[in-house]
C-alpha positions as CSV (number, residue, x, y, z in Angstrom):
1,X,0.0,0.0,0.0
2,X,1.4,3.5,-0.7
3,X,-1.0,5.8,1.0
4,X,-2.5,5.3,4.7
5,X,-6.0,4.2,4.4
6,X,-9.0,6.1,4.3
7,X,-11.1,2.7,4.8
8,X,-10.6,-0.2,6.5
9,X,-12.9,-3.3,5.1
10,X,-13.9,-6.2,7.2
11,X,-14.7,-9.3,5.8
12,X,-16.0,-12.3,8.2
13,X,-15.4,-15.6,6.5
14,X,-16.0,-19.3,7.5
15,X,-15.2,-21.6,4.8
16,X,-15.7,-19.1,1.9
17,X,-12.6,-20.5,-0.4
18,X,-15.1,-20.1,-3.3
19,X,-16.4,-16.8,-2.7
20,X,-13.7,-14.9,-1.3
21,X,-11.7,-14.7,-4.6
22,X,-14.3,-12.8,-6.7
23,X,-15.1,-10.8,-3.6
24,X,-11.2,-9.3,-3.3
25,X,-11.2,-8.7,-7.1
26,X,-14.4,-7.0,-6.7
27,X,-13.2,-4.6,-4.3
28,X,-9.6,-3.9,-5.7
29,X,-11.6,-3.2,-9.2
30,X,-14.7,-0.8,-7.8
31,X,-13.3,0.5,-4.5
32,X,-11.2,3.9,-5.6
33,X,-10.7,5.2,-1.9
34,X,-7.4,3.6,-0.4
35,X,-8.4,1.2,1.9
36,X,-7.0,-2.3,3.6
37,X,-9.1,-5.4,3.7
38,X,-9.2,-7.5,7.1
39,X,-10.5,-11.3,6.2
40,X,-11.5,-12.0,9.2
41,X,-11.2,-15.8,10.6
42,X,-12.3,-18.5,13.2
43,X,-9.7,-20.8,13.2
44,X,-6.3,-21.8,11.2
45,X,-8.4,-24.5,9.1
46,X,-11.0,-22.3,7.7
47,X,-10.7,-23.3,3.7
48,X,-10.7,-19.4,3.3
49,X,-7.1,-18.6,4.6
50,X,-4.9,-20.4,1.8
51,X,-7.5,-18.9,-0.7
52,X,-6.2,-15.4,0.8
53,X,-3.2,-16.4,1.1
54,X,-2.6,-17.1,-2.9
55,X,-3.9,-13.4,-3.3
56,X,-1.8,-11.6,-0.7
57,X,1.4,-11.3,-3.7
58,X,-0.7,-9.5,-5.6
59,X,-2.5,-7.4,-3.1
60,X,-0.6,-6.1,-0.1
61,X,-3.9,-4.4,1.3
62,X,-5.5,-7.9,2.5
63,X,-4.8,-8.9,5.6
64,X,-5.7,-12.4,7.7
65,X,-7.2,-11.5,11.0
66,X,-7.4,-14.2,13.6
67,X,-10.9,-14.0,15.6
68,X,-9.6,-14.5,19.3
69,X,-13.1,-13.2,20.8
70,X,-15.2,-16.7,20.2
71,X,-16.7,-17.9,17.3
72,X,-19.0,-16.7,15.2
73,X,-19.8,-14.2,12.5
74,X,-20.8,-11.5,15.9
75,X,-17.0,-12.0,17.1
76,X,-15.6,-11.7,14.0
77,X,-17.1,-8.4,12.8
78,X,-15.9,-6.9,16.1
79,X,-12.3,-8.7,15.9
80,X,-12.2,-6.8,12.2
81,X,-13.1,-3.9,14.0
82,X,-10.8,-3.7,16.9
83,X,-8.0,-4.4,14.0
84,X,-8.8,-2.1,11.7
85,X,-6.7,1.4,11.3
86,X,-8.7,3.5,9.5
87,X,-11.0,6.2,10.3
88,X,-13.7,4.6,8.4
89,X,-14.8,1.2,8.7
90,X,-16.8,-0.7,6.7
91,X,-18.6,-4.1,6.6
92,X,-19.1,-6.5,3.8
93,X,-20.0,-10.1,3.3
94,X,-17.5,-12.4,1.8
95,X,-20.4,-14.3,-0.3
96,X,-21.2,-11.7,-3.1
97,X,-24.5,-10.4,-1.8
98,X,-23.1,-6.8,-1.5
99,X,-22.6,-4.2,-4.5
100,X,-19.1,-2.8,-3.7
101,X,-19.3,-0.5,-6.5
102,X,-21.5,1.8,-3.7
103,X,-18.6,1.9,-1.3
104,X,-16.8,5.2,-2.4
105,X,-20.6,6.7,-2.6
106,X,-20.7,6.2,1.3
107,X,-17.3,6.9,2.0
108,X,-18.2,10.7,0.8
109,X,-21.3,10.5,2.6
110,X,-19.2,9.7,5.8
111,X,-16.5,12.5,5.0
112,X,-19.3,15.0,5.4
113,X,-20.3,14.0,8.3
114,X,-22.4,10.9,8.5
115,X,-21.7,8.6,11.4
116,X,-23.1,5.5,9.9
117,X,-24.0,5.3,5.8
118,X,-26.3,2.2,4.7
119,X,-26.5,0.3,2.0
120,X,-30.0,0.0,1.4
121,X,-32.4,-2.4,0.1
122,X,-35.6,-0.4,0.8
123,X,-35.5,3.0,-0.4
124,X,-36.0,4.4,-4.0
125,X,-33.3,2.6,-6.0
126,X,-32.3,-0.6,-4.0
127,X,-34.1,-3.9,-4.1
128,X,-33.5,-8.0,-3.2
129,X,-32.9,-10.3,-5.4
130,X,-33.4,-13.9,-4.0
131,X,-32.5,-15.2,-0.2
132,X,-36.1,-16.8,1.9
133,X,-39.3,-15.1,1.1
134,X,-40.1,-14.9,5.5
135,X,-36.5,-13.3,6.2
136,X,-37.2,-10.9,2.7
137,X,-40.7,-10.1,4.5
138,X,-39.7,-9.6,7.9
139,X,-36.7,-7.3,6.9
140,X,-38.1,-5.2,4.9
141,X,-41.0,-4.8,7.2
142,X,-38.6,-4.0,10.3
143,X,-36.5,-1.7,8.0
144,X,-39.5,0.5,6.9
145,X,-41.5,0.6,10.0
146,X,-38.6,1.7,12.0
147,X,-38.2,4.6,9.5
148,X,-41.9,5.7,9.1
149,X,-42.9,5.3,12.5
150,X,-39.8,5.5,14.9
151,X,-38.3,8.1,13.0
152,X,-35.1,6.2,11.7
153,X,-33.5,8.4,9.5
154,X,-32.7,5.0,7.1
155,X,-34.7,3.0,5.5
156,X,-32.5,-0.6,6.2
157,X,-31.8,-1.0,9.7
158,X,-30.9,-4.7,9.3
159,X,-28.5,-4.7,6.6
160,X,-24.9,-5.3,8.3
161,X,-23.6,-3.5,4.3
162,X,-22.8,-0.4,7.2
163,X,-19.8,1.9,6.6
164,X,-19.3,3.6,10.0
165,X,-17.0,6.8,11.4
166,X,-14.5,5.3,13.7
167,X,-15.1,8.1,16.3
168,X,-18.8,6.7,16.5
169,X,-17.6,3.4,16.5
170,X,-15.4,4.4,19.9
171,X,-18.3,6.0,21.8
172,X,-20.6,3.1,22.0
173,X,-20.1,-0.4,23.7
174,X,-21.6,-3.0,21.7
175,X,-24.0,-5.3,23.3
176,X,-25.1,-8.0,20.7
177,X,-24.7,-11.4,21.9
178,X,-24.5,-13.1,18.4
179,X,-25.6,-13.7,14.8
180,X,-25.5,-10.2,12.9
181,X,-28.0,-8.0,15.0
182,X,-25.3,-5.9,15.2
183,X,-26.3,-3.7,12.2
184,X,-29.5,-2.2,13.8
185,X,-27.7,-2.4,17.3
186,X,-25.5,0.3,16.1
187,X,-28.4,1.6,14.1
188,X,-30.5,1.7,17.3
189,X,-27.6,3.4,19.4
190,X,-26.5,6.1,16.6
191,X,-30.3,7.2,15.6
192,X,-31.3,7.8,19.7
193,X,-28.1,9.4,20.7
194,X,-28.6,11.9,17.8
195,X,-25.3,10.7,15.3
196,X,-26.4,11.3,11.0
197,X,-27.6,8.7,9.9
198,X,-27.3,8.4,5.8
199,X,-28.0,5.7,2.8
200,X,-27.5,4.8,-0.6
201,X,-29.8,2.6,-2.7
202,X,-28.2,-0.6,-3.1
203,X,-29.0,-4.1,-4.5
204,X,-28.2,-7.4,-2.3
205,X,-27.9,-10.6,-4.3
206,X,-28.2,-14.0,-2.4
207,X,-25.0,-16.6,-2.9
208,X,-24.4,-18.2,-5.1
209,X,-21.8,-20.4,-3.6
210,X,-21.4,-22.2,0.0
211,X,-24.2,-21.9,2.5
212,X,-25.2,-19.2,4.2
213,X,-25.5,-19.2,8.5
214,X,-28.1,-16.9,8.9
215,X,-30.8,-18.9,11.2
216,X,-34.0,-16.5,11.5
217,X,-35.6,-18.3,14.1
218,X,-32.3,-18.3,16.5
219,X,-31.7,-14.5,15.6
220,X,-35.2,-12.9,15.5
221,X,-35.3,-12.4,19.2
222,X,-32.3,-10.7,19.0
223,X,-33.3,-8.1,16.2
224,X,-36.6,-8.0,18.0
225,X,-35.0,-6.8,21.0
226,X,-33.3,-3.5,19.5
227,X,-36.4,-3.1,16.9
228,X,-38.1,-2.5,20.6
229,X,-35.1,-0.7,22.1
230,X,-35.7,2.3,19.1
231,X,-39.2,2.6,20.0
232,X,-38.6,2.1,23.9
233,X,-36.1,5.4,23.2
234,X,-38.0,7.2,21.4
235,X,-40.9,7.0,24.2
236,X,-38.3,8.2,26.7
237,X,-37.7,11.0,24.6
């Protein structure tokens, strides 16, 4: 890398050795702002980490990031985080879902001033294609009744495609216990303690390769439990 980053990507993986090579080109070929990416990992056998590995030569951004907090995709986004230099830090899914061409778009939403920027599925411009019709339902439902009627300033609370200011990042103490509630925990935290919030339409593809880990019926509670924290806050204001 020749210039200090701007943007510091994290990338949770488990066993993503198809996935994760298209997703690094993908970034080096739509990303312009100088940035490092942190593939995140469980443990030395994920299939990932020679995948990375073979890419490393070519580009000296990536870097392998041992999760040392516990397993799990939770852990792992706030391992990438901890790492991470930059003032700006972004998260992305190693599987292809996200459209990383949007990135620089948020990262000059965040340079004037934003605290969090969303890639969103539910305002003018971004849609879904694919993934379980319930979790596509239930989403889209949490994301736009949170914005009409609690007064969330986005439209896609739940979307964990979040690029978010470091110093915002440092004044909060996350409190998700697992899964990836903690998009609209930070969501939650940012809209009630009165940080911008700010979006960009975006379209999220479902995999096309490995499985994906997202269990709705183990994580709903869990995004219930901040969807009622906004409203509970907004009460008490």
């Amino acid at each position: 890398m020749t210039e200090a980053p701007a943007l510091s990507i994290v990338i949770p993986v488990y066993n993503e050795p198809d996935n994760i090579g298209p997703t690094l080109r993908r970034i080096t070929e739509q990303v312009g702002t100088p940035h490092e990416i942190l593939v995140v990992y469980d443990f030395d056998a994920d299939t990932t980490v020679p995948v990375v590995r073979e890419f490393q030569p070519s580009l000296p951004s990536v870097r392998l990031h041992r999760n040392d907090l516990g397993r799990g995709v939770l852990n792992a986004m706030k391992a990438g985080i901890a790492g991470s230099a930059a003032p700006l830090v972004l998260i992305t899914m190693a599987d292809g879902s996200d459209e990383l061409d949007r990135v620089d778009e948020m990262v000059r939403l965040a340079d004037s001033g934003a605290s969090v920027v969303a890639g969103s599925r539910y305002m003018k411009g971004g849609r879904q294609i694919g993934g379980p019709i319930l979790k596509r339902v239930l989403s889209r439902a949490a994301g736009l009744s949170l914005h009409w009627l609690a007064r969330v300033p986005i439209h896609d609370a739940t979307n964990n495609f979040k690029l978010y200011r470091r110093d915002f990042l440092d004044s909060v103490t996350i409190e998700s216990t697992g899964g990836f509630e903690l998009a609209i925990e930070l969501t939650a935290k940012a809209t009630l303690s009165g940080h911008r919030l700010a979006e960009v339409p975006t379209t999220w593809r479902d995999r096309t390769a490995g499985e994906s880990r997202f269990d709705l019926r183990a994580w709903l509670p869990r995004y219930l439990r901040w969807y009622l924290y906004i409203y509970r806050g907004r009460l008490r204001g």
